[in-house]
C-alpha atoms as an extended CHARMM CRD file, in Angstrom:
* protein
*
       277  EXT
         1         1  UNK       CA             92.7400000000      118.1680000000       14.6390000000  PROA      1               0.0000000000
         2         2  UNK       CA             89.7450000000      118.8940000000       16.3570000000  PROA      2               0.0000000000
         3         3  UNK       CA             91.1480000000      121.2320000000       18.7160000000  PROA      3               0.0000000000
         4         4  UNK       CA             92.8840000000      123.4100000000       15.9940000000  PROA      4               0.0000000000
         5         5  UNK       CA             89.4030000000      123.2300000000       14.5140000000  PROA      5               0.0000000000
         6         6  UNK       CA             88.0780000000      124.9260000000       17.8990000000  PROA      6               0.0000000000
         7         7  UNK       CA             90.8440000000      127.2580000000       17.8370000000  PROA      7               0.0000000000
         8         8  UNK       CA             88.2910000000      129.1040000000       15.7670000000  PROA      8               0.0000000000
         9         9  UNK       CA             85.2930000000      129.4580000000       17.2270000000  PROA      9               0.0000000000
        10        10  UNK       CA             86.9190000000      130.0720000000       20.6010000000  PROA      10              0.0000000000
        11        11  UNK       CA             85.6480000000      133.5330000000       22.0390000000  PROA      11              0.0000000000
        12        12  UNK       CA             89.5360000000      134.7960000000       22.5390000000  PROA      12              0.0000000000
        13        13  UNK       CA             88.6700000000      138.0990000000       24.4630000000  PROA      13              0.0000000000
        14        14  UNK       CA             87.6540000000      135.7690000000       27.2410000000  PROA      14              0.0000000000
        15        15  UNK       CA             90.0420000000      132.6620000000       26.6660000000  PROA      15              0.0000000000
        16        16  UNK       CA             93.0560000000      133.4840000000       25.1720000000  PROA      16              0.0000000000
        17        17  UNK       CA             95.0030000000      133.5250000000       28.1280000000  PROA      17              0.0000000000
        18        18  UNK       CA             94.1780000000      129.9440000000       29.1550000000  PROA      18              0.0000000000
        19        19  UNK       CA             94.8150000000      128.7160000000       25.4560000000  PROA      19              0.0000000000
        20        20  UNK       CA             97.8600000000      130.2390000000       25.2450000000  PROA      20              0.0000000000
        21        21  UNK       CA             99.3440000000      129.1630000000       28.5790000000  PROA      21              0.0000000000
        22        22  UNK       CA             97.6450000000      125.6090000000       27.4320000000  PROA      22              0.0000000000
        23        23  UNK       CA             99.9360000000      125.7630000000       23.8760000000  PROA      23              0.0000000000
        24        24  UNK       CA            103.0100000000      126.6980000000       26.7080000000  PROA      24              0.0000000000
        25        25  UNK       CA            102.7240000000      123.9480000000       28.7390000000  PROA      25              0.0000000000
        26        26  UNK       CA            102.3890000000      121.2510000000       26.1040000000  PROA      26              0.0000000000
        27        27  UNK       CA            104.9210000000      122.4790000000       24.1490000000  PROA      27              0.0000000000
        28        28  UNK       CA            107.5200000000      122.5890000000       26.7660000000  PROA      28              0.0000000000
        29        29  UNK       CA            106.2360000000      118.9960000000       27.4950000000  PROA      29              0.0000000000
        30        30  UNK       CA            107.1220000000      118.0750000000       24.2490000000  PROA      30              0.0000000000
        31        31  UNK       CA            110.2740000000      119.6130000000       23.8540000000  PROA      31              0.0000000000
        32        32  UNK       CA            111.4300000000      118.1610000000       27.4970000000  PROA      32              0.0000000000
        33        33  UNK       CA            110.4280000000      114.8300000000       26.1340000000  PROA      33              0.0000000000
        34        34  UNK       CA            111.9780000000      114.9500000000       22.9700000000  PROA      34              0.0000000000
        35        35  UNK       CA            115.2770000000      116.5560000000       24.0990000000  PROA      35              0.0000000000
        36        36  UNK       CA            115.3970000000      113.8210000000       26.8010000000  PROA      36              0.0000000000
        37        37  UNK       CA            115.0720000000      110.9760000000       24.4740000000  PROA      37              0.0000000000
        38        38  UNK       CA            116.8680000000      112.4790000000       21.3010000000  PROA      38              0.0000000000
        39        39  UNK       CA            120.0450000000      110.4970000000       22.4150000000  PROA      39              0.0000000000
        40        40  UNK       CA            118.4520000000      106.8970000000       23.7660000000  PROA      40              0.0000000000
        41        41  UNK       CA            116.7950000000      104.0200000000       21.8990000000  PROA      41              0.0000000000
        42        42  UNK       CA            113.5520000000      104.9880000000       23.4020000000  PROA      42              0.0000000000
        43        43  UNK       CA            113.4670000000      108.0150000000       20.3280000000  PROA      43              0.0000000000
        44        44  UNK       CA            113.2170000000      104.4490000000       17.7570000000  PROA      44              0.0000000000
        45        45  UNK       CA            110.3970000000      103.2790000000       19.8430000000  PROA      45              0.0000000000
        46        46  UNK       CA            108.5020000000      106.3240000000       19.4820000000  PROA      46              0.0000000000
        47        47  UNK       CA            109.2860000000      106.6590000000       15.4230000000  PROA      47              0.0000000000
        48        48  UNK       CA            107.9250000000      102.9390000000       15.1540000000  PROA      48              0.0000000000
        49        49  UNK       CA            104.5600000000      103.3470000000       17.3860000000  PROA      49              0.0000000000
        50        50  UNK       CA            104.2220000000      106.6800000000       15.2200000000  PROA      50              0.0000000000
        51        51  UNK       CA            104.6260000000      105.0960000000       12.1760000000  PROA      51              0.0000000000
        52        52  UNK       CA            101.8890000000      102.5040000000       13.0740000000  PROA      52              0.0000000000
        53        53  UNK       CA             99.5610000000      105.4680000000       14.0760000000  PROA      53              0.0000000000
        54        54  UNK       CA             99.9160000000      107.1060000000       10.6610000000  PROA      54              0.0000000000
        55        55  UNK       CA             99.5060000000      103.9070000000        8.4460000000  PROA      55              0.0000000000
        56        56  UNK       CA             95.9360000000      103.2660000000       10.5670000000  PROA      56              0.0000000000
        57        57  UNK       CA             94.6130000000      106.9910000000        9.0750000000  PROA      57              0.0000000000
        58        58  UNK       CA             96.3550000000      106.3360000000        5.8920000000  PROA      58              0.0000000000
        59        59  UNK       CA             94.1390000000      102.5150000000        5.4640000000  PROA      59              0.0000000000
        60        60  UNK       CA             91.0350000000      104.5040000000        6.9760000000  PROA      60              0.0000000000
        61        61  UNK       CA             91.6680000000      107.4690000000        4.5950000000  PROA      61              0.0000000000
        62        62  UNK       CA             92.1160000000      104.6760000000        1.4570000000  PROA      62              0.0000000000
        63        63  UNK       CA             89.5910000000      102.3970000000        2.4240000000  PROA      63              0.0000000000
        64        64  UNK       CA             91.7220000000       99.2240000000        3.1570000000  PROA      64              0.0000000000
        65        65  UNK       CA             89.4950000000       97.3540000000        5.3540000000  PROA      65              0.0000000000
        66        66  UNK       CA             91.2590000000       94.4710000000        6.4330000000  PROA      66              0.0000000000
        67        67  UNK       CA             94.8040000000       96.7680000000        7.1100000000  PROA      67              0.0000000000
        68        68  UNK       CA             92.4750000000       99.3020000000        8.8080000000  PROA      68              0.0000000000
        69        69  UNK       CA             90.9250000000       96.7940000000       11.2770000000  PROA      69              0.0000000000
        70        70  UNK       CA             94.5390000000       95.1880000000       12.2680000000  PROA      70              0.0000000000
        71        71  UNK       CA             96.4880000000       98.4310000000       13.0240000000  PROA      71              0.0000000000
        72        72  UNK       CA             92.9900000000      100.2920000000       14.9640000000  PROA      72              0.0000000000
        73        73  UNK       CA             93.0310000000       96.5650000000       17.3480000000  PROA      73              0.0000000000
        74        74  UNK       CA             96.9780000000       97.2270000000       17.5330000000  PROA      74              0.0000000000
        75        75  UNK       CA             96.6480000000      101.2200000000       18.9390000000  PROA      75              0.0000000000
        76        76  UNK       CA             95.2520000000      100.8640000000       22.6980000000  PROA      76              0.0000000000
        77        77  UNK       CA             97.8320000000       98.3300000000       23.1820000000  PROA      77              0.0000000000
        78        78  UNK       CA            100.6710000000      100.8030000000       22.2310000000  PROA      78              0.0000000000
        79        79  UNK       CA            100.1350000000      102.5730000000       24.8480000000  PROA      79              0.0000000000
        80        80  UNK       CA            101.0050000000       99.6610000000       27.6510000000  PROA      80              0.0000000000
        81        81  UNK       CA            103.7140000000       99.0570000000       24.9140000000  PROA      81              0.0000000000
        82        82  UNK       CA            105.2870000000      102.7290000000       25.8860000000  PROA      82              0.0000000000
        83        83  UNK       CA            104.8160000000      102.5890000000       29.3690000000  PROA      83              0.0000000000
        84        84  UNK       CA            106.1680000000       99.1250000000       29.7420000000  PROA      84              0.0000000000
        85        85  UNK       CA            109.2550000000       99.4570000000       27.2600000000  PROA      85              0.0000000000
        86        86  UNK       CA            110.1420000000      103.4690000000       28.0300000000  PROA      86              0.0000000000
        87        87  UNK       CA            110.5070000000      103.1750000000       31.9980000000  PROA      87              0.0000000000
        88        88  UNK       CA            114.0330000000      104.3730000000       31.9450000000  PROA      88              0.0000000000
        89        89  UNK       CA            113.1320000000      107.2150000000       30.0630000000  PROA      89              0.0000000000
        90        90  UNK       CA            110.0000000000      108.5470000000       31.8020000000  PROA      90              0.0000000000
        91        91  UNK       CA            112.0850000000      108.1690000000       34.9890000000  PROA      91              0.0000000000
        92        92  UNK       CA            114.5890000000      110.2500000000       33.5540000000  PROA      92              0.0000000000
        93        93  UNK       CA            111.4400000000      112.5650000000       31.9390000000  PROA      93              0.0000000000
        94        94  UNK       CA            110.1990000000      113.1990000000       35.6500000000  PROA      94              0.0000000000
        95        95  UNK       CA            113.6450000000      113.5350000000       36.3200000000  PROA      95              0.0000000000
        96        96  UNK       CA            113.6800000000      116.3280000000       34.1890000000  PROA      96              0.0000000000
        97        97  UNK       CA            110.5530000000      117.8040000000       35.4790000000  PROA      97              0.0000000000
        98        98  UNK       CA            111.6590000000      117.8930000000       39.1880000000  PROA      98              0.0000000000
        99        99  UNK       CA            114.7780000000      119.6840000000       38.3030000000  PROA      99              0.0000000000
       100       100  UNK       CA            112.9050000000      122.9290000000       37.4830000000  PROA      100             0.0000000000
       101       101  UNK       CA            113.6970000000      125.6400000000       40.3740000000  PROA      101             0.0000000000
       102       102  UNK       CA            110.7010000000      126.6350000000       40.8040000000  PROA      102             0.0000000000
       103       103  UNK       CA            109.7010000000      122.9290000000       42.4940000000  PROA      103             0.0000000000
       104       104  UNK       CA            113.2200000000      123.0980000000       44.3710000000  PROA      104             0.0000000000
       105       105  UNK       CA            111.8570000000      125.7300000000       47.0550000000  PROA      105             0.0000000000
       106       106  UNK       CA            109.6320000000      122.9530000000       48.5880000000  PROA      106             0.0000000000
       107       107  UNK       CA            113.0530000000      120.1300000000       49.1100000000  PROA      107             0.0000000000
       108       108  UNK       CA            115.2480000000      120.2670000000       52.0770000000  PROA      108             0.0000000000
       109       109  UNK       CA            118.5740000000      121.9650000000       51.2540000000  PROA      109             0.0000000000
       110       110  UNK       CA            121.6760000000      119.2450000000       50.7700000000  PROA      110             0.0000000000
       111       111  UNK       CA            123.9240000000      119.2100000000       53.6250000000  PROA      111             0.0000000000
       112       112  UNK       CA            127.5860000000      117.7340000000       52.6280000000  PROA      112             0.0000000000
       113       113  UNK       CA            131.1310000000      118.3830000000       54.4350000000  PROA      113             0.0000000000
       114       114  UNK       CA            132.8750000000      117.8760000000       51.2100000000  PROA      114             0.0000000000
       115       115  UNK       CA            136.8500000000      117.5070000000       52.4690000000  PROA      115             0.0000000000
       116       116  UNK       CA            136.5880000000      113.7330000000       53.6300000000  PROA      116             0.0000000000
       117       117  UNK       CA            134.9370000000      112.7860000000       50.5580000000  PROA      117             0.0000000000
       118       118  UNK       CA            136.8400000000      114.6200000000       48.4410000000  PROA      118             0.0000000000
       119       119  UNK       CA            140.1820000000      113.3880000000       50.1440000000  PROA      119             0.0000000000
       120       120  UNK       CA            138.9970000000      109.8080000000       49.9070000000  PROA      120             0.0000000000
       121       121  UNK       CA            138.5540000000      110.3100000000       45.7900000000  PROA      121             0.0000000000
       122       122  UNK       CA            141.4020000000      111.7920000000       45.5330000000  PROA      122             0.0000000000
       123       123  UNK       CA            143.3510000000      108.5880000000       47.4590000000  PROA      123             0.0000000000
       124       124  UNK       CA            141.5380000000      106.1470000000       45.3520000000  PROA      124             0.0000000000
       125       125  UNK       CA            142.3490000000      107.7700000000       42.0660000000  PROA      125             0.0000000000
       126       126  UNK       CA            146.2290000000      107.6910000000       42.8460000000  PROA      126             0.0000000000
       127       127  UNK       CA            146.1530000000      104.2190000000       43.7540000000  PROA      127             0.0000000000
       128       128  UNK       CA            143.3620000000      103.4610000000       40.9950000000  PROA      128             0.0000000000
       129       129  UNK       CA            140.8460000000      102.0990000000       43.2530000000  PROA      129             0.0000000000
       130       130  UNK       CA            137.5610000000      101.6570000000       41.2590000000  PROA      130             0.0000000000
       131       131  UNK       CA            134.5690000000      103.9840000000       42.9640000000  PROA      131             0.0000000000
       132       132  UNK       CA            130.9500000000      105.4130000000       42.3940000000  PROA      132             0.0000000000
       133       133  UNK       CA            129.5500000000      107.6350000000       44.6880000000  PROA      133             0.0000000000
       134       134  UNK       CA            126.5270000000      109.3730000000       44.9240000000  PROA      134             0.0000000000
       135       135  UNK       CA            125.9690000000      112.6510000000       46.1970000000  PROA      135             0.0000000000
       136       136  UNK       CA            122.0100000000      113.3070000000       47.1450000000  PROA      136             0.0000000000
       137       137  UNK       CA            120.2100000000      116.0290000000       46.3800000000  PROA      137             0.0000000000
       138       138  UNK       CA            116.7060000000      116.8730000000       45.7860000000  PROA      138             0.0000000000
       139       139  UNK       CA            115.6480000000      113.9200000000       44.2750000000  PROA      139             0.0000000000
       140       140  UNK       CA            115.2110000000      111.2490000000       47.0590000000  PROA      140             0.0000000000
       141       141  UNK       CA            116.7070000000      107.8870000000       46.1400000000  PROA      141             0.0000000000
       142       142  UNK       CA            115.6400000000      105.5520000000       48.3900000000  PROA      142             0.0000000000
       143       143  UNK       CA            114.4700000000      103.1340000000       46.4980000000  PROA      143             0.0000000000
       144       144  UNK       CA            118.1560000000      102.4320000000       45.1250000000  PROA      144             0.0000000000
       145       145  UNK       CA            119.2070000000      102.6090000000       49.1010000000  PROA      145             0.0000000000
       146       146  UNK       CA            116.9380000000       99.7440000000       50.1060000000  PROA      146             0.0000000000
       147       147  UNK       CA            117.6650000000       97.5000000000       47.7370000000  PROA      147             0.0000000000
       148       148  UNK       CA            121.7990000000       97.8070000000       48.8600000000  PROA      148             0.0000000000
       149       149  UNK       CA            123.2030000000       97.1680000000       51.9700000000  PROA      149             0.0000000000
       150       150  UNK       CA            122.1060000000       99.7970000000       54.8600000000  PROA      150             0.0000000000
       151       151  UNK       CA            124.6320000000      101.5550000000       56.9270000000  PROA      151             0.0000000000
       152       152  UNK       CA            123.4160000000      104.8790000000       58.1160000000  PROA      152             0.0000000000
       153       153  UNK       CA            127.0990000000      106.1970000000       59.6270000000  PROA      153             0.0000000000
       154       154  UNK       CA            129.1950000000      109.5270000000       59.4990000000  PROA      154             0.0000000000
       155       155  UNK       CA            131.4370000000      110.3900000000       56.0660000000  PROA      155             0.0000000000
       156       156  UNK       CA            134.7530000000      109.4640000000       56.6480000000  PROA      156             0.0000000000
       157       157  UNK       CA            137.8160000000      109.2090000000       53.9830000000  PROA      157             0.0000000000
       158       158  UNK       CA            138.7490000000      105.8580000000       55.7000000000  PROA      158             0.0000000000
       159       159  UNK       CA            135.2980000000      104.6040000000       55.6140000000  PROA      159             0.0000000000
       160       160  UNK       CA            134.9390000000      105.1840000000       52.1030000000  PROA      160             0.0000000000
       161       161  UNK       CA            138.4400000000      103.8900000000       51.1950000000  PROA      161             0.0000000000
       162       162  UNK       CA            138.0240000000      100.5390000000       53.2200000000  PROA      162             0.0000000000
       163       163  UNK       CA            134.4790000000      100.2730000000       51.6460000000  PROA      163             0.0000000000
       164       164  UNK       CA            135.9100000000      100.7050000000       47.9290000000  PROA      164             0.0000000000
       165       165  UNK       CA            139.1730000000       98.4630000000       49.0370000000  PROA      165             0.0000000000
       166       166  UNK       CA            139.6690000000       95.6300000000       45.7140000000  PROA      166             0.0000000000
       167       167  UNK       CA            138.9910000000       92.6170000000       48.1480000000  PROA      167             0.0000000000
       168       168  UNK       CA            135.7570000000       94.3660000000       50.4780000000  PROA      168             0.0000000000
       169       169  UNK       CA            132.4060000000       92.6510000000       49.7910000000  PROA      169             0.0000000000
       170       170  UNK       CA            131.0860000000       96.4720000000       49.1820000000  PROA      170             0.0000000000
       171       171  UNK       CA            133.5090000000       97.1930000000       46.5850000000  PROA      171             0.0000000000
       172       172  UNK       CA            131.0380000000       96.5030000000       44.1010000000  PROA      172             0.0000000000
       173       173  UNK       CA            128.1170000000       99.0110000000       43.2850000000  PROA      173             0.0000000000
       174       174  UNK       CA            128.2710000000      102.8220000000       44.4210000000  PROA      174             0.0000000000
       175       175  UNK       CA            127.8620000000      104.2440000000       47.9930000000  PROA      175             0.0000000000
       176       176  UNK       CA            124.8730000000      106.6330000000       48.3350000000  PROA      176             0.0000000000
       177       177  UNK       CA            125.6930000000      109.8010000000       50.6000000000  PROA      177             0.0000000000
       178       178  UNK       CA            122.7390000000      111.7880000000       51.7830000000  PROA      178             0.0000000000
       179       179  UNK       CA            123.0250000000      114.8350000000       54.6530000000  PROA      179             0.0000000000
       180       180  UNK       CA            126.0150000000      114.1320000000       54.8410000000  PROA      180             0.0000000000
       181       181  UNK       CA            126.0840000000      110.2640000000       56.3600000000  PROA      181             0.0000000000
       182       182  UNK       CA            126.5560000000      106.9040000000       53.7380000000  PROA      182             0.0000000000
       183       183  UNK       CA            123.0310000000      105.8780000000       53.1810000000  PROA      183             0.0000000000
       184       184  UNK       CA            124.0330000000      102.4220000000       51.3260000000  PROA      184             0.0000000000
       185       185  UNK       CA            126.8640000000      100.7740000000       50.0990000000  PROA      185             0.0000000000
       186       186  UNK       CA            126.6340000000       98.1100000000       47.1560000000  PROA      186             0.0000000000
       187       187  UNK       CA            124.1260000000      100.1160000000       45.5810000000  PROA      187             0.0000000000
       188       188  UNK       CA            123.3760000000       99.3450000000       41.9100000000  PROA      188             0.0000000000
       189       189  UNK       CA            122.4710000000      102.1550000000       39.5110000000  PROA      189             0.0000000000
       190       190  UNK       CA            120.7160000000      101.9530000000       36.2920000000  PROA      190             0.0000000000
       191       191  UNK       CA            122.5200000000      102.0330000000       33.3770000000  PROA      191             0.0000000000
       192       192  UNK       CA            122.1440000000      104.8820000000       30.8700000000  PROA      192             0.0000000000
       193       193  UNK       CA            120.7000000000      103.7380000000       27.4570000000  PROA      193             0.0000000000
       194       194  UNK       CA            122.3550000000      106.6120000000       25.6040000000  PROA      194             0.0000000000
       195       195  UNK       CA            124.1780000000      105.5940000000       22.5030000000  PROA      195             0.0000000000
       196       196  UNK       CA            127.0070000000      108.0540000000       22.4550000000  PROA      196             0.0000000000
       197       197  UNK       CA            128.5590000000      106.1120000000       25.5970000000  PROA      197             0.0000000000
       198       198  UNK       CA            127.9090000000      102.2360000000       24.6160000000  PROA      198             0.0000000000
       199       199  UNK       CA            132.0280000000      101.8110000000       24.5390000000  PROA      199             0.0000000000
       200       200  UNK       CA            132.2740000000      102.9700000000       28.2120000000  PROA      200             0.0000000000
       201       201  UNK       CA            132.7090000000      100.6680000000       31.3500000000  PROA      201             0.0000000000
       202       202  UNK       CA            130.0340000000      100.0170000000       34.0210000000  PROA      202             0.0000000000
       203       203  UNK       CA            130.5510000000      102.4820000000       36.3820000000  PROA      203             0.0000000000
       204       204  UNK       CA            130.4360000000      105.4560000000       33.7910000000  PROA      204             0.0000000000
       205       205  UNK       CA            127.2860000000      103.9100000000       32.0220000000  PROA      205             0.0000000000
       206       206  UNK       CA            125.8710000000      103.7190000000       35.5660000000  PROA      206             0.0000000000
       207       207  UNK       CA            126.9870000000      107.0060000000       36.5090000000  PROA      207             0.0000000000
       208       208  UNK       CA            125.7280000000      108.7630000000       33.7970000000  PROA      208             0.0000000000
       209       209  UNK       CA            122.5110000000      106.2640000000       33.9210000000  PROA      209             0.0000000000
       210       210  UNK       CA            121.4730000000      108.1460000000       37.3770000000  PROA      210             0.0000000000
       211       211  UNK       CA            122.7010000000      111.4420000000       36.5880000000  PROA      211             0.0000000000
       212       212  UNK       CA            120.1300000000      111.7960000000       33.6560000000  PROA      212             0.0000000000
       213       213  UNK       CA            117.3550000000      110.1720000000       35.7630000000  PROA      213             0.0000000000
       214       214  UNK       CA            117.6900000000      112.2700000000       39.1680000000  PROA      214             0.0000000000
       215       215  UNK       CA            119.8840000000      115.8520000000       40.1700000000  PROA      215             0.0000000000
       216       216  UNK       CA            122.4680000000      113.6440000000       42.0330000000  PROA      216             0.0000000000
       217       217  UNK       CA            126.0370000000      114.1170000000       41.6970000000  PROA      217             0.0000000000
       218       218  UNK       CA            127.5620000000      111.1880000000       40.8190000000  PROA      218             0.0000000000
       219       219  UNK       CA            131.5990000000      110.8500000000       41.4680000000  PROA      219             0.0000000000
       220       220  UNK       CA            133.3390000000      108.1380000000       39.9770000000  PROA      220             0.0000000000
       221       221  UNK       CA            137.1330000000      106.9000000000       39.8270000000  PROA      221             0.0000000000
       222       222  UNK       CA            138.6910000000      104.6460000000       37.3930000000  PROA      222             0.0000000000
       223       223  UNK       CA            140.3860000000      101.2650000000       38.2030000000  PROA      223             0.0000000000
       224       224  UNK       CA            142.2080000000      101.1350000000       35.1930000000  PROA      224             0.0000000000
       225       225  UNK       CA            143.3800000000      104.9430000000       34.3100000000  PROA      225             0.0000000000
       226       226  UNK       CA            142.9290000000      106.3750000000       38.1960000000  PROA      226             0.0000000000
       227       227  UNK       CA            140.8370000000      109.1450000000       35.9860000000  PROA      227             0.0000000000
       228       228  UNK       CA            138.1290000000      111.0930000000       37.9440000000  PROA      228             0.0000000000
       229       229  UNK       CA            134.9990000000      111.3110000000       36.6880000000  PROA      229             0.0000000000
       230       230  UNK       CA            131.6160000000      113.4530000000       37.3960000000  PROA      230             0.0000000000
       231       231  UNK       CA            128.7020000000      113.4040000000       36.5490000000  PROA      231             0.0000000000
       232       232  UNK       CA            125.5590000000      115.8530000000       36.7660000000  PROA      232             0.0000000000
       233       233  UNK       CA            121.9290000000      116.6720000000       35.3960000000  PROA      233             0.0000000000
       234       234  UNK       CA            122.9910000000      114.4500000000       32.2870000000  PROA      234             0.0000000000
       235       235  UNK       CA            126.3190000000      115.5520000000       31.5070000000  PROA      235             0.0000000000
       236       236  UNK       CA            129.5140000000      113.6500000000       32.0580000000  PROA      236             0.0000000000
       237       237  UNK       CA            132.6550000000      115.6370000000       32.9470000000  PROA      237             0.0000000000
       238       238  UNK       CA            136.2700000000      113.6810000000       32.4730000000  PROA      238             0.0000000000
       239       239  UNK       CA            138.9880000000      113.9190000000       33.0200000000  PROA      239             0.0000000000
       240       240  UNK       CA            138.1120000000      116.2870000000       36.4050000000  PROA      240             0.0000000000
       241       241  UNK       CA            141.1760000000      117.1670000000       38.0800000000  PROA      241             0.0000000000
       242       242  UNK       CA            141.8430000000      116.4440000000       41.5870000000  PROA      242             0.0000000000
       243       243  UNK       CA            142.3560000000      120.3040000000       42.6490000000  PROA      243             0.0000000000
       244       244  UNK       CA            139.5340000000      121.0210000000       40.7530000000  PROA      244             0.0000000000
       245       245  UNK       CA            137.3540000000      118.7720000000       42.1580000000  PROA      245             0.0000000000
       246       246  UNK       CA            136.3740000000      120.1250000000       45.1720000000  PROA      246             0.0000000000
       247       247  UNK       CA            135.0150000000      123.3450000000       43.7560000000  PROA      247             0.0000000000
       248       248  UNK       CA            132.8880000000      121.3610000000       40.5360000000  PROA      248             0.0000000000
       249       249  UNK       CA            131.2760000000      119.4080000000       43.3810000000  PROA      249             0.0000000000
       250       250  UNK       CA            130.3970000000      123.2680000000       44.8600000000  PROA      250             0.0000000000
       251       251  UNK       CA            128.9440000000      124.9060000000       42.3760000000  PROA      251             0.0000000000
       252       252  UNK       CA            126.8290000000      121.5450000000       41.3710000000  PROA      252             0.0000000000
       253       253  UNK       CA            125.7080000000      121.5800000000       44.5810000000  PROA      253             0.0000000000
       254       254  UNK       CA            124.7760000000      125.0900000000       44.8130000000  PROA      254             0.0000000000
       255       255  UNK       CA            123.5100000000      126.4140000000       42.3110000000  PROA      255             0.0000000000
       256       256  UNK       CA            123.2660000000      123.4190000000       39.7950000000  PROA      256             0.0000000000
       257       257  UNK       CA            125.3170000000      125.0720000000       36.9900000000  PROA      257             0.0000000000
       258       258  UNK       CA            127.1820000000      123.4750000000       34.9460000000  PROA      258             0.0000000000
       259       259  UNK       CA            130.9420000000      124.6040000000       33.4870000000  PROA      259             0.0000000000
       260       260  UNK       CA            131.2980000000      127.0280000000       30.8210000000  PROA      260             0.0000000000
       261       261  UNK       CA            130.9760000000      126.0270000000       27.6860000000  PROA      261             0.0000000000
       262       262  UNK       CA            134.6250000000      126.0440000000       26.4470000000  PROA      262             0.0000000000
       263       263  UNK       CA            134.8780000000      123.4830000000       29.1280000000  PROA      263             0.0000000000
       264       264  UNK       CA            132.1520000000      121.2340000000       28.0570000000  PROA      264             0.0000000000
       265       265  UNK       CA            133.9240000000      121.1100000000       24.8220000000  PROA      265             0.0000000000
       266       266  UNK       CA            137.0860000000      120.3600000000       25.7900000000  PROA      266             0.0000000000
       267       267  UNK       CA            136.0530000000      117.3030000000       27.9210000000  PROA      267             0.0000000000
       268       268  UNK       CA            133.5610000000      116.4700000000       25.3590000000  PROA      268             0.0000000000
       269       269  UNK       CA            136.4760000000      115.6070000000       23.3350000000  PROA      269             0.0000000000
       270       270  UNK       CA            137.7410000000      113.8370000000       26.0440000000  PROA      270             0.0000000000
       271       271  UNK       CA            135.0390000000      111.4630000000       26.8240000000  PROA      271             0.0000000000
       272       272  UNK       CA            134.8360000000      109.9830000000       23.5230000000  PROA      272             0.0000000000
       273       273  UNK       CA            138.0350000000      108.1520000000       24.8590000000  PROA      273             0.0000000000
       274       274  UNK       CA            137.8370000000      104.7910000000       26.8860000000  PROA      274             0.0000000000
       275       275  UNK       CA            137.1100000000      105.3690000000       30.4550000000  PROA      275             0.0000000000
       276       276  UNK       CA            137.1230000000      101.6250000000       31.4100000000  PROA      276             0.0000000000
       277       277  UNK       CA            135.7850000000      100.8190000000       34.5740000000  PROA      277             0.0000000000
């Protein structure tokens, strides 16, 4: 309120430029925000700590005392409450943030040989082999990598089938590829909180859980259905098939644009299905 108040006695032949590119910037922070959380539980959180901010002016505004002195001790200790309980969700805002091409000039540019990895999916969905893996980009994720078990070696479509194999310790979790070598096998992802995929197996929820927090490229292959999966920058694509594969996991990976639109309809209709894991 008090700095639409000083909207007015701002001298705007000198300042307008900096209070309009201040308006921008917090508006686009806003909308970012909103349009990340609009489909998590974090958006309830928010409502509620709002709600509580409100009813403290409302009991300052009609004088109740005792309601007025509860909710103003409750307010600084919202703001732990955020940080603590919205993790997931600023991840995924700074996520958002560092996905703006203007930032990308200053990353190294992915390397990937795509034909092993894409011939190892392609096995494991005929024989419905169970698979995550991660394809780095910008976003570094090493602090998924060092929490899994290290291997540092060349992409191979053997590797990665014997590493996904039903009875290999590393079957569980996803395999993180960066420059084109396997980081980490066993890696575990973080689940996405988003309520529109609650009746979807682990590896999607995880899957989609890392795709809305960082720009990776997330490849996954059903145990159950031997359905291939990706997904990107939020979005989950399924069913992806095998000949198409290859170039999906192109264009992501240059340019960072999604299908057209008829297509993200189509296998929007599609997802509400199943996946399993």
């Amino acid at each position: 309120m008090d700095f639409l108040r000083g909207l007015y006695i701002i001298p705007w032949s000198k300042n307008y430029i900096s209070v309009i590119l201040d308006i921008l910037i917090v508006s686009f922070l806003i909308y970012k925000t909103y349009t990340t959380l609009r489909r998590t539980r974090g958006i309830q959180l928010l409502l509620g700590v709002g709600i509580i901010w409100i009813s403290g002016s409302l009991a300052e505004f009609f004088g109740f005392e005792l309601l007025e002195w509860i909710l103003t001790n409750i307010r600084p200790a919202l703001v732990f409450a955020i940080i603590v309980l919205l993790q997931p969700e600023l991840r995924r805002i700074t996520g958002e943030l560092a996905r703006i091409r203007l930032l990308r000039l200053f990353f190294l540019k992915p390397s990937f040989d795509l034909d092993p990895i894409v011939d190892a999916v392609r096995n494991m969905a005929q024989q419905k082999i169970g698979s995550i893996i991660v394809l780095v980009k910008d976003i570094s994720l090493k602090d998924i990598s060092e929490n899994a078990v290290p291997l540092d070696s060349l992409v191979s479509a053997e590797l990665l089938q014997t590493i996904f194999f039903k009875n290999s310790p590393l079957h569980d979790g996803a395999v993180i590829i960066e420059q084109n070598r396997i980081v980490s096998a066993a890696s575990y992802l973080p689940m996405s909180s988003s309520v529109e995929i609650s009746t979807l197996g682990a590896r999607h929820r995880s899957a989609l859980g890392l795709a809305e927090e960082s720009d990776a490229i997330v490849i996954v292959t059903s145990e159950e259905t031997g359905d291939i999966t990706v997904c990107f920058e939020g979005e989950m694509f399924h069913p992806v098939k095998p000949l198409e594969l290859k170039a999906m996991v192109s264009q992501f990976m240059s340019t960072g644009q999604k299908k057209p639109k008829e297509d993200e309809r189509k296998r929007a209709k599609d997802r509400e299905k199943d996946l399993g894991t």
